[in-house]
MARSE-446455 format. One record per residue: x, y, z of N, C-alpha, C in turn. Coordinates in pm, whole numbers, padded with zeros to 5 digits, always signed. Example, Ala and Ser with C-alpha at 12.3 -4.5 7.8 and 13.67 -1.06 7.14 Angstrom:
+01319-00569+00780+01230-00450+00780+01320-00330+00780+01285-00225+00708+01367-00106+00714+01290+00003+00787
END
This chain:
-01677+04244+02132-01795+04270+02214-01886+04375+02152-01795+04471+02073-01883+04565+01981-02064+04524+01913-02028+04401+01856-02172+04377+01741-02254+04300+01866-02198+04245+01921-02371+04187+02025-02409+04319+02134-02308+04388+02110-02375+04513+02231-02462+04579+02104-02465+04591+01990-02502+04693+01907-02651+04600+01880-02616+04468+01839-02722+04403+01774-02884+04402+01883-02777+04374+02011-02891+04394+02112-02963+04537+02145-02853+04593+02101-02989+04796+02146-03103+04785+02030-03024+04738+01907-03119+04712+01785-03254+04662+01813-03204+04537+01872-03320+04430+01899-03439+04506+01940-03364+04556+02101-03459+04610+02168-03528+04770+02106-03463+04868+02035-03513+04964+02048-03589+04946+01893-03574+04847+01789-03674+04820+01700-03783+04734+01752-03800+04699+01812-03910+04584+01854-03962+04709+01955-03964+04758+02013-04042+04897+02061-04078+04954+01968-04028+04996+01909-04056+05101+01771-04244+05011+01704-04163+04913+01679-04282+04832+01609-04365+04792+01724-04376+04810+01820-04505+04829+01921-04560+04990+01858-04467+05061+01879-04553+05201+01935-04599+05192+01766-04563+05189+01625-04633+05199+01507-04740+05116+01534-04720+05004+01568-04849+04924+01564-05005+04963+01673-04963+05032+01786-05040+05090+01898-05097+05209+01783-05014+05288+01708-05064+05404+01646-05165+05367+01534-05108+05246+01485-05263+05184+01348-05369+05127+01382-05367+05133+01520-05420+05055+01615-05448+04877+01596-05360+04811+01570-05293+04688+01579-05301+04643+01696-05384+04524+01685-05362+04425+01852-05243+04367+01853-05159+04392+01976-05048+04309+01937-05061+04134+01970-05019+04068+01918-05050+03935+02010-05003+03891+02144-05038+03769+02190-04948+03754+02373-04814+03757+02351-04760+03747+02448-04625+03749+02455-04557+03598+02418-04607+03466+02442-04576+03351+02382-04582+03394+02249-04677+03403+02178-04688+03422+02036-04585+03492+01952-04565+03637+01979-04441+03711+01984-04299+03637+02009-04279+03539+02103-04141+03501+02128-04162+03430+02002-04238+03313+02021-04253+03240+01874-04202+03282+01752-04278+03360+01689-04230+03471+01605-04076+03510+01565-04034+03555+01709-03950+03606+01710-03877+03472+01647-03888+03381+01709-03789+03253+01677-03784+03183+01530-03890+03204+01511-03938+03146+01353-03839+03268+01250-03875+03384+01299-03782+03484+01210-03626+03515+01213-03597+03472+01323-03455+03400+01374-03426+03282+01247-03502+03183+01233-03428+03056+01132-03451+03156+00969-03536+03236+00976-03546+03270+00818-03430+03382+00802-03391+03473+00916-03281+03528+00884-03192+03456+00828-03148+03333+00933-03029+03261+00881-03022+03196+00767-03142+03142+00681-03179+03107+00529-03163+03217+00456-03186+03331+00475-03201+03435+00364-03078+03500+00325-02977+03502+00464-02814+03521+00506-02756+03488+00363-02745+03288+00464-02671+03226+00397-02673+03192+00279-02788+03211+00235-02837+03167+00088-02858+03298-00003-02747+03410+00071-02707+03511-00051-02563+03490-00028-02524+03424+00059-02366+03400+00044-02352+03237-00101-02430+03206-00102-02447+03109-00171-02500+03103-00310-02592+03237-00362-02613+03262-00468-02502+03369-00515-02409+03405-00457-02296+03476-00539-02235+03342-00566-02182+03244-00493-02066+03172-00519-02138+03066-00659-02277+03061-00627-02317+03006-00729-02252+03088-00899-02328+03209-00859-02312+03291-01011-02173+03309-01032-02037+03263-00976-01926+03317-00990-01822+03138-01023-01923+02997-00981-01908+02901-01025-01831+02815-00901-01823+02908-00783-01767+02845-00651-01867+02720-00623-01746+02660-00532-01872+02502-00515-01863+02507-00407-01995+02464-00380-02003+02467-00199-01942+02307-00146-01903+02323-00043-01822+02202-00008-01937+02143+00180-02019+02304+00223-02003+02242+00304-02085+02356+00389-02234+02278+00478-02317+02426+00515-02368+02320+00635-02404+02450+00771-02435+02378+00906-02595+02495+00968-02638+02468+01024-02696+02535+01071-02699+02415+01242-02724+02529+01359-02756+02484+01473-02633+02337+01506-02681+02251+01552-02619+02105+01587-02563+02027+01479-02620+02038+01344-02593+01976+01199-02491+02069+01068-02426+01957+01028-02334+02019+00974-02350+01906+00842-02350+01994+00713-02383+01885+00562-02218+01897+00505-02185+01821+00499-02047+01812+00396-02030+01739+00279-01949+01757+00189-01941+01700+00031-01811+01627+00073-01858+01449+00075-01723+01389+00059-01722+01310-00098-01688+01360-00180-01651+01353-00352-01759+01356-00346-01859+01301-00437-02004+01367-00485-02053+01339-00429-02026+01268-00254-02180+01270-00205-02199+01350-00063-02319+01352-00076-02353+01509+00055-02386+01348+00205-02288+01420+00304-02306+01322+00423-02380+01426+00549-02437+01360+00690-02436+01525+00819-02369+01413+00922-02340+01502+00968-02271+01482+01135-02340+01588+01246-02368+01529+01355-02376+01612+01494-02267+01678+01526-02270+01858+01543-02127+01904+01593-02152+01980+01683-02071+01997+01771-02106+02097+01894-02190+02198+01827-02288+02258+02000-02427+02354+01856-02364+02469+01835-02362+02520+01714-02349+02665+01617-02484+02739+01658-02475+02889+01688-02579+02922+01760-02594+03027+01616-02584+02971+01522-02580+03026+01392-02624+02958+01274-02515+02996+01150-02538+02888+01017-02422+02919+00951-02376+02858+00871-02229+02921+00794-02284+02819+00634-02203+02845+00509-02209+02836+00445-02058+02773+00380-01989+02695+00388-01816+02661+00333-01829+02671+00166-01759+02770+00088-01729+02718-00078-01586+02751-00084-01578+02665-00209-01432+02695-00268-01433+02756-00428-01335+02809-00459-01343+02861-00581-01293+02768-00708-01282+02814-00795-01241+02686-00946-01126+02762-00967-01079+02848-00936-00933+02858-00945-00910+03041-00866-00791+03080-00833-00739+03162-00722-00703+03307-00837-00734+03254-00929-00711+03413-01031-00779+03502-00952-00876+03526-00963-00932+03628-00939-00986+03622-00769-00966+03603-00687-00975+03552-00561-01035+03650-00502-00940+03742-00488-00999+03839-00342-01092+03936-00410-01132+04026-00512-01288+04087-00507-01386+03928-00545-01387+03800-00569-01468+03722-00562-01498+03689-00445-01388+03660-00359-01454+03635-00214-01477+03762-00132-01453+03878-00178-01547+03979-00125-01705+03963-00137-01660+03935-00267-01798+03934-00305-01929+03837-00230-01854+03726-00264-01935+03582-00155-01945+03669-00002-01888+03691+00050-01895+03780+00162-01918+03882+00231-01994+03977+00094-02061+04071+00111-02261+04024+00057-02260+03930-00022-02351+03906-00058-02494+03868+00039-02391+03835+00187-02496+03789+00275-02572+03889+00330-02479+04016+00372-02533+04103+00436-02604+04176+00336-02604+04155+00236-02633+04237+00095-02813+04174+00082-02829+04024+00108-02920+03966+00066-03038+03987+00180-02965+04026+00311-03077+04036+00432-03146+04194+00415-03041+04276+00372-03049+04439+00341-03204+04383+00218-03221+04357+00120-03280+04347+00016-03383+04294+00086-03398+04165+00173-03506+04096+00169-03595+04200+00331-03489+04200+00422-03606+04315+00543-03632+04423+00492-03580+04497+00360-03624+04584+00279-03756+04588+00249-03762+04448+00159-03908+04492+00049-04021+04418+00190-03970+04327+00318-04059+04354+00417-04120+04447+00534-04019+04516+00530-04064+04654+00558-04158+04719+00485-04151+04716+00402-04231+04825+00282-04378+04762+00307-04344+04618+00303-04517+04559+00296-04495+04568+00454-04487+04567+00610-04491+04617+00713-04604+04797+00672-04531+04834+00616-04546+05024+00626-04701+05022+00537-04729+04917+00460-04840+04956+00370-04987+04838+00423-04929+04753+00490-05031+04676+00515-05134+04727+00635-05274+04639+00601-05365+04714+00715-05414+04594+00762-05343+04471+00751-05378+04387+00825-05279+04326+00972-05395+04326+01079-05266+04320+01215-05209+04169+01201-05274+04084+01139-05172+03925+01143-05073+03980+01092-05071+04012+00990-04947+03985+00883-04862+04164+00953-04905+04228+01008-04820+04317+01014-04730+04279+01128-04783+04163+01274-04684+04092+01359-04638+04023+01290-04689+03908+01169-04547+03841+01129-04412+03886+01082-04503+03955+00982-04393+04011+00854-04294+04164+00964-04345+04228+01056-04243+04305+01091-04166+04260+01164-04180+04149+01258-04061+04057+01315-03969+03979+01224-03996+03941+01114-03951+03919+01026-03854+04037+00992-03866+04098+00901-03833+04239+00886-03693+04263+00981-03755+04274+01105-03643+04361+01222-03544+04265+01215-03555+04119+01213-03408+03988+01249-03362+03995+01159-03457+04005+01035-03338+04002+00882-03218+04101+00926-03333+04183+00919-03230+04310+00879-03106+04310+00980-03083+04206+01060-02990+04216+01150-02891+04147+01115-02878+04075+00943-02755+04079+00896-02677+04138+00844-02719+04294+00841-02666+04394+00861-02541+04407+00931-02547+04364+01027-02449+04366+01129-02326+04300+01086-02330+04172+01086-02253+04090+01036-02111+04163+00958-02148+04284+00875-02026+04373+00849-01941+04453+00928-01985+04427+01060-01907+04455+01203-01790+04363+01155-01639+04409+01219-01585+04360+01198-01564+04239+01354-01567+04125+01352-01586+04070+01500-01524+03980+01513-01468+03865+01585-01439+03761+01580-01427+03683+01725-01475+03528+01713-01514+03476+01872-01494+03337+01883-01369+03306+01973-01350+03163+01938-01312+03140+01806-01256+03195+01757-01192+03168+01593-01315+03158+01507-01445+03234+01514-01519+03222+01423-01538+03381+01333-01465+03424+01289-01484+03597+01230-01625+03615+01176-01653+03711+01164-01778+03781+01093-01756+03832+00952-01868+03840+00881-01846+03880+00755-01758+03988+00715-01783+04088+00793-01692+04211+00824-01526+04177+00861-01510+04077+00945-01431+04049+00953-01290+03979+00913-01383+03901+00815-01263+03820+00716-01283+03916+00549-01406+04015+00545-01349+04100+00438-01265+04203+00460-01216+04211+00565-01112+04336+00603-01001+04276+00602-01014+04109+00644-00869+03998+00627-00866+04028+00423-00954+04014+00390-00934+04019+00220-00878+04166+00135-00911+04230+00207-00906+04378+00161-00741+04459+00242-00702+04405+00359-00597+04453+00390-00493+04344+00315-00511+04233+00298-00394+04143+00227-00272+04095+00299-00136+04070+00265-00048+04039+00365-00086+03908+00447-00031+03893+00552-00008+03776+00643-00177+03762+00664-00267+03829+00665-00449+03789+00743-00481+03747+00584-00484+03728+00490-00530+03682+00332-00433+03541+00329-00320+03588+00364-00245+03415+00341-00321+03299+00445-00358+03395+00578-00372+03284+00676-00552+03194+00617-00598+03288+00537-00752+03279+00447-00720+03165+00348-00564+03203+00241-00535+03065+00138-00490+02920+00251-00436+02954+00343-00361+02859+00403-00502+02718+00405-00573+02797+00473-00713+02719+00485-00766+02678+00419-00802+02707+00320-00835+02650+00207-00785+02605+00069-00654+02607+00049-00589+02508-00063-00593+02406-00058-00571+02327+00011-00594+02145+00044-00733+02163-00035-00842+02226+00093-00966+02184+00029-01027+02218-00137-00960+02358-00150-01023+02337-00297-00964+02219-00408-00865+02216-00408-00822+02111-00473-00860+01932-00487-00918+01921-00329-00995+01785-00279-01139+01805-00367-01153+01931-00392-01314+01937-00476-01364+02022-00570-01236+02095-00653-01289+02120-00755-01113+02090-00825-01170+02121-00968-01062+02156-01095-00918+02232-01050-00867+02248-00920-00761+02307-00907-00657+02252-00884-00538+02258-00927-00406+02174-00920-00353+02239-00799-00213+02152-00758-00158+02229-00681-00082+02352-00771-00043+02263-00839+00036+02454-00958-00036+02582-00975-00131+02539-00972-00226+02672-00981-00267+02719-00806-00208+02673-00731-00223+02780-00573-00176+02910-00616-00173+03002-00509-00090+03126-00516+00098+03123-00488+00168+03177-00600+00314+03114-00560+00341+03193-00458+00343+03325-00454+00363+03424-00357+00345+03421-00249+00170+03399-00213+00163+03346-00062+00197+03195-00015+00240+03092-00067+00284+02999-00023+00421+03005+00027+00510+03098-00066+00677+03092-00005+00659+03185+00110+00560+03289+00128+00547+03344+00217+00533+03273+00356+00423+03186+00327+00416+03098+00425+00485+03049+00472+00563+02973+00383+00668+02873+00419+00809+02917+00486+00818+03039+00441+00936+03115+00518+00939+03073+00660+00822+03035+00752+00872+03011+00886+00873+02847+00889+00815+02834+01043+00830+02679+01091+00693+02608+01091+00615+02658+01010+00492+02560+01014+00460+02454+00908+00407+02327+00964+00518+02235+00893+00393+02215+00772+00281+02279+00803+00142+02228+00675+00191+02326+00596+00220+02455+00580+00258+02566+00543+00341+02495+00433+00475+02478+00463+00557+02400+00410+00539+02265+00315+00451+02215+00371+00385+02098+00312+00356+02136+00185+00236+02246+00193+00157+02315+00089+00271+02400-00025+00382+02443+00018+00466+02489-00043+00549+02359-00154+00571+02248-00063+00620+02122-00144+00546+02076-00239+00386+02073-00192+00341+01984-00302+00316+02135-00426+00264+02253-00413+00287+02375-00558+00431+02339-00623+00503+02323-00534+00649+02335-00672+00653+02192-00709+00635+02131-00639+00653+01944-00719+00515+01933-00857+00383+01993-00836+00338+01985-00949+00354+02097-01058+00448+02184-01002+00488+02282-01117+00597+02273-01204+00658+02115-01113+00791+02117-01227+00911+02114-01178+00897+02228-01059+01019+02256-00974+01061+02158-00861+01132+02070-00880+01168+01946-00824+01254+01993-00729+01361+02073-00782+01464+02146-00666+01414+02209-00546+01303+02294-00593+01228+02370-00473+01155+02300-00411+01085+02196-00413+01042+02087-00375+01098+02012-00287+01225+01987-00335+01284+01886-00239+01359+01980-00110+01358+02080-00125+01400+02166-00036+01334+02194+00061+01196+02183+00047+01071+02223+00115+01060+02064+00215+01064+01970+00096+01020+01868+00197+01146+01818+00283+01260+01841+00275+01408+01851+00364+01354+01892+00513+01304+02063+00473+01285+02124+00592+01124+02056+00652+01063+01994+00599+00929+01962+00616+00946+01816+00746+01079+01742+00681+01091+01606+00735+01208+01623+00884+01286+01752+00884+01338+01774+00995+01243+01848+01115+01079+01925+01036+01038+01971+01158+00966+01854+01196+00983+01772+01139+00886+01658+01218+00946+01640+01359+00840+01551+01426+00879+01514+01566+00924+01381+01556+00985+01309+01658+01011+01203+01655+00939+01107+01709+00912+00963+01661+00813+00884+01700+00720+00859+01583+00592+00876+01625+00486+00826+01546+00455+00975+01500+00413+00937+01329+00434+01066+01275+00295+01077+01193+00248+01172+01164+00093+01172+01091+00084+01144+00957+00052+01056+00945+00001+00978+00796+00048+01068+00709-00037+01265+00733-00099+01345+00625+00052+01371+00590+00190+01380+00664+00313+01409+00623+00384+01270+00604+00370+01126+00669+00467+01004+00640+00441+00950+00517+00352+00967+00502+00316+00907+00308+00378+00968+00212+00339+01107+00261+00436+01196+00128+00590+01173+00140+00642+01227+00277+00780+01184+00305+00844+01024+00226+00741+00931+00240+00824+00845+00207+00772+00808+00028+00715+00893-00028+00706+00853-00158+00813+00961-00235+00845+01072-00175+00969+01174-00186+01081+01092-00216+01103+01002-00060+01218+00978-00035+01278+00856-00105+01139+00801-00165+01155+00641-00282+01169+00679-00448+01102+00830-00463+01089+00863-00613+01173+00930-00640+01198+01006-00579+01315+01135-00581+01449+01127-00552+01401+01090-00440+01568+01036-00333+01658+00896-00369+01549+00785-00423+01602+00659-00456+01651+00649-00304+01602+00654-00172+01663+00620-00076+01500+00501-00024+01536+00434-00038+01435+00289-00034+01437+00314+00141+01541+00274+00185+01511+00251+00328+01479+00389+00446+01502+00454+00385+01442+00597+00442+01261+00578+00440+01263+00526+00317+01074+00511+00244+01033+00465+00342+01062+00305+00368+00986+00212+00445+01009+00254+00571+01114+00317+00626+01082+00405+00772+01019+00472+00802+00978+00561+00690+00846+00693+00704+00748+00631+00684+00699+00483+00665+00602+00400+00680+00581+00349+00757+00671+00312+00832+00609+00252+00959+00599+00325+01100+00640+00466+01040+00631+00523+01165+00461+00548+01178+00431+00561+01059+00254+00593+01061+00172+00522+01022+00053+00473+01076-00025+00404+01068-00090+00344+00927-00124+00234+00966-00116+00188+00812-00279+00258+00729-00295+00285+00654-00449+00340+00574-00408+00260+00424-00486+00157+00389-00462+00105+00257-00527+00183+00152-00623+00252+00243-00723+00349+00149-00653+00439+00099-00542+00509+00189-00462+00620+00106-00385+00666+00002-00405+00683-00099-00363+00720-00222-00222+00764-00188-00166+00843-00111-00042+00844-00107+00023+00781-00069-00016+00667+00040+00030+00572+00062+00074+00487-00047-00036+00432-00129-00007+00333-00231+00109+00411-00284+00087+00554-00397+00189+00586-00426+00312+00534-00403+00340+00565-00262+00488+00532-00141+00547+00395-00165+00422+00315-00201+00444+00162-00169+00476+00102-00288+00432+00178-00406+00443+00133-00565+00565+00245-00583+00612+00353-00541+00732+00418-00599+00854+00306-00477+00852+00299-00395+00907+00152-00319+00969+00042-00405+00861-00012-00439+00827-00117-00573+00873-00129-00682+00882+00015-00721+00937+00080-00846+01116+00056-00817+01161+00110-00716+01273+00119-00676+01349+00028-00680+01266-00060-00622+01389-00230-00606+01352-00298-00735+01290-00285-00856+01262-00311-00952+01179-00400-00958+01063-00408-00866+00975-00510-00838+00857-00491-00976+00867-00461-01088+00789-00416-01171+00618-00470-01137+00614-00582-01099+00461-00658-01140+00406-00582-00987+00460-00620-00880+00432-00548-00731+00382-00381-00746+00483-00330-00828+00438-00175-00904+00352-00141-00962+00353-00255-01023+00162-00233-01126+00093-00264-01067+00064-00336-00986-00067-00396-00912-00072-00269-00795+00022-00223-00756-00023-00059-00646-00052+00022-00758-00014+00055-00890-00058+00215-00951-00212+00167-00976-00196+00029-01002-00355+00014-01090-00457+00005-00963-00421-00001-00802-00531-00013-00714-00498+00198-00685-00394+00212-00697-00435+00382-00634-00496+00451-00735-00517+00395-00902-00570+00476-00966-00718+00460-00948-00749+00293-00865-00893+00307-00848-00895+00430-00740-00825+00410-00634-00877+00516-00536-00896+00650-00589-00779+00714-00723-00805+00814-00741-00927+00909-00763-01054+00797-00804-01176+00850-00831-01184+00930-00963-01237+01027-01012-01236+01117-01118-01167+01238-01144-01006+01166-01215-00948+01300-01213-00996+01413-01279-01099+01425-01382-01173+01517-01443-01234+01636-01309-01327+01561-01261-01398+01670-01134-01234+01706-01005-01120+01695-01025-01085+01676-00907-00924+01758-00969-00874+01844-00909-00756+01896-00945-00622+01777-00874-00696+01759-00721-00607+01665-00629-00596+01528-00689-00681+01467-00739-00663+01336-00788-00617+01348-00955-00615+01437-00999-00575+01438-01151-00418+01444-01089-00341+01519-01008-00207+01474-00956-00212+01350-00944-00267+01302-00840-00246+01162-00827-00235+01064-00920-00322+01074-01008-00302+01013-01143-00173+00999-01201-00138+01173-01247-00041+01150-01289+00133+01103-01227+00087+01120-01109+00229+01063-01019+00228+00906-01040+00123+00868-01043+00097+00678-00993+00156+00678-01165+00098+00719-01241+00151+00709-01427+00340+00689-01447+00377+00801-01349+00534+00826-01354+00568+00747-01340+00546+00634-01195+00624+00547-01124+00649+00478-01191+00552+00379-01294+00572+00283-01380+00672+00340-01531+00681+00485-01554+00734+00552-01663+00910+00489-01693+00928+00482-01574+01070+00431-01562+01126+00272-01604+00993+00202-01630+01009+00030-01608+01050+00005-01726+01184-00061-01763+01243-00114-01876+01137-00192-01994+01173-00148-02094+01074-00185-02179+01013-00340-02185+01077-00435-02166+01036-00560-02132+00914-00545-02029+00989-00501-01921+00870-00510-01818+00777-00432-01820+00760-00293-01882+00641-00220-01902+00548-00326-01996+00569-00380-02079+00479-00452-02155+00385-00575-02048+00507-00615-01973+00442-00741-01900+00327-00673-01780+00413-00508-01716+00299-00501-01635+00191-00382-01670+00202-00403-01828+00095-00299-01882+00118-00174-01846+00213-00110-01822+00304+00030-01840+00248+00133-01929
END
């Protein structure tokens, strides 16, 4: 409740202020419609000037934006192409990036996260200055309403949070204290960077993932299975997805865990009929890359060689470009394995 009680004395006791300077240069002020106007127009340029210094750090530091909303509209990157959706209204704007890899993480996403409040400080700055020097009354109502909203991303380094939405202040104090509020920051975003830039799962953080995984959350865990399976560590892996497939519930089970479960349980396990159970508990998606996987390491299993090639060679279409993509360069190379095993006769016949 702190930053809207603060932002509002602001409001009000700068927007007085800039009456009584303007009464003193003797400045007409305009009507009061005109003024709200104003006010509103300098409202959307705050939120451009914000977000689009949270966006020129991630630029200069090589983060990719995945994903920016203002008001009712929300723009997202599904593989290279930019789509919008209607979402409940944001009485705001946000900015989503991901980084090209977790080395250097937390002063970079300080950084992205200080840059906003950094960029409104700079820009109601040098409008102030032209406010303080100008002798014209248009431009001294535009530009000082202007001026006063910028500068009210200032605030934003309040530390706040509402309905699960934190403030700038708020998730850099999650970055800067570290521990369990920084893991719950990677938790969120590993899937996604990896869906859209150059990052493997091997390259997550090892530390905060076993951290994670230490309890009962079963994405946590998930995320823990798939870092050690592309790092090599098959043992730790299969350990993860053990405990991953007992927290499941029983019944109908979510795609995002029955696909993996059952391409585990066909590649790893050689337990075929375990596979096709964790398949039918979840809905069928032909589109899904892990699916196929499931269905061609399946394939693989009962030695169906030609059935095997015809799934790696349709999931490698799905894979898209493992070059731009850390998540699908796995995929690649898993769909590659399945067939790795096919007796030399039959690798030739199904192009192995």
């Amino acid at each position: 409740m702190l930053a809207p009680i603060v932002a509002s004395f602001y409001i009000v006791v700068g927007n007085s202020l800039l009456e009584i300077l303007a009464e003193y240069r003797g400045f007409e002020q305009p009507p009061l419609a005109i003024r709200c106007a104003l006010l509103a127009l300098a409202a959307l340029v705050y939120l451009i000037v914000h977000e689009s210094g949270h966006r020129m750090a991630g630029v200069f530091m090589g983060w990719k934006c995945t994903a920016f909303g203002i008001g009712p509209l929300e723009f997202f990157r599904e593989r290279n192409l930019w789509k919008h959706r209607r979402v409940k209204m944001l009485w705001g704007a946000f900015v989503r990036q991901m980084p090209p890899n977790f080395c250097r993480f937390r002063p970079q996403k300080a950084l992205t996260l200080t840059s906003g409040p950094l960029a409104s400080l700079i820009v109601g700055g040098l409008l102030l200055v032209i406010v303080l020097d100008t002798q014209n009354a248009t431009v001294f109502a535009l530009v000082s309403r202007l001026a006063l909203v910028i500068l009210l991303g200032l605030f934003e380094l309040i530390p706040a949070c509402r309905k699960g939405i934190g403030s700038d202040g708020y998730r850099l104090r999650q970055v800067l204290r570290g521990g369990p509020e920084l893991d719950e920051m990677y938790r969120d975003m590993l899937g996604e960077a990896s869906n859209h830039c150059f990052v493997r799962y091997r390259d997550w953080p090892r530390e905060a993932l076993v951290r994670m995984a230490s309890g009962d959350d079963p994405y946590s865990i998930y995320l823990a299975y798939l870092h050690m399976l592309d790092s090599g560590d098959v043992e730790a892996a299969s350990s993860y997805m053990r405990r991953l497939i007992a927290s499941l519930p029983e019944g109908e089970a979510s795609p995002f865990y029955a696909y993996e479960a059952a391409y585990w349980l066909a590649e790893y396990e050689g337990d075929v009929a375990a596979a096709k159970r964790w398949l039918e508990r979840a809905a069928s998606d032909e589109s899904n890359v892990v699916r196929v996987q499931a269905e061609a390491a399946i394939a693989a299993a009962e030695a169906q060689w030609e059935r095997a090639s015809a799934l790696v060679q349709r999931g490698l279409a799905l894979a898209h470009d493992p070059g731009e993509c850390g998540g699908d360069q796995v995929d690649v190379e898993r769909l590659n394995k399945i067939l790795s095993t096919a007796p030399v006769g039959e690798a030739a016949v199904t192009g192995a």
